[in-house]
N, C-alpha and C positions, 0 to 999 in steps of 0.2 A: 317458357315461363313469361307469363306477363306483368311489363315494370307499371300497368295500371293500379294504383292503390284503391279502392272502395270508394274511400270520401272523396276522392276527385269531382265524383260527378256532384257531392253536395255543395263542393265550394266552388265548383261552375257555376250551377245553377244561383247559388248565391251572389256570386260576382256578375252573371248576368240580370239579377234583379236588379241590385242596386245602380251598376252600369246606367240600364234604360230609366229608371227614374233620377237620377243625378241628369239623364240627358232631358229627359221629360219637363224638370225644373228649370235648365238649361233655355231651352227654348220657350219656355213660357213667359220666362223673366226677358229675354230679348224681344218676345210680344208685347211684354210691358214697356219697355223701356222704346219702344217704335211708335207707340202710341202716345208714348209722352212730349217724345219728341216731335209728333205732330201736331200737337197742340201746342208747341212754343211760338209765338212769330218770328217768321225769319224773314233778319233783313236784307234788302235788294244788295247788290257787289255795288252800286252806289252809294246808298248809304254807308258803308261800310267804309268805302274809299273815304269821303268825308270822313267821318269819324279820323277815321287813320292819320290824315293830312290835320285836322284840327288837333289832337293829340302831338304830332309830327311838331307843329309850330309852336305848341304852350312848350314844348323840352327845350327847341331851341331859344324861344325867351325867357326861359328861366337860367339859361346859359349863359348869355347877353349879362343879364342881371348881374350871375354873379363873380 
């Protein structure tokens, strides 16, 4: 006797639709979100350092202060 029920194969096939379109969405949205991100400027690891270090100096004089 077989422990196969009938609807098995309808809620396969339904769980593989939905599967590949959640994955379909999936990767189209991280095609967006790579595009977007290549349009931000990004800054050199120098500027950055600055930034860091200026930031770094206004904490310690606002320490000083108080």
């Amino acid at each position: 006797m077989s422990s196969k029920h009938p609807s098995d194969d309808a809620l396969s096939t339904g769980l593989d639709f939905w599967a590949r379109l959640w994955q379909q969405q999936f990767e189209q949205n991280l095609k967006i979100w790579a595009l977007w991100a290549q349009a931000l400027p990004h800054p050199t690891a120098h500027d950055l350092a600055i930034e860091a270090d200026a930031m770094k100096g206004s904490s310690q004089s606002r320490k000083k202060a108080a």
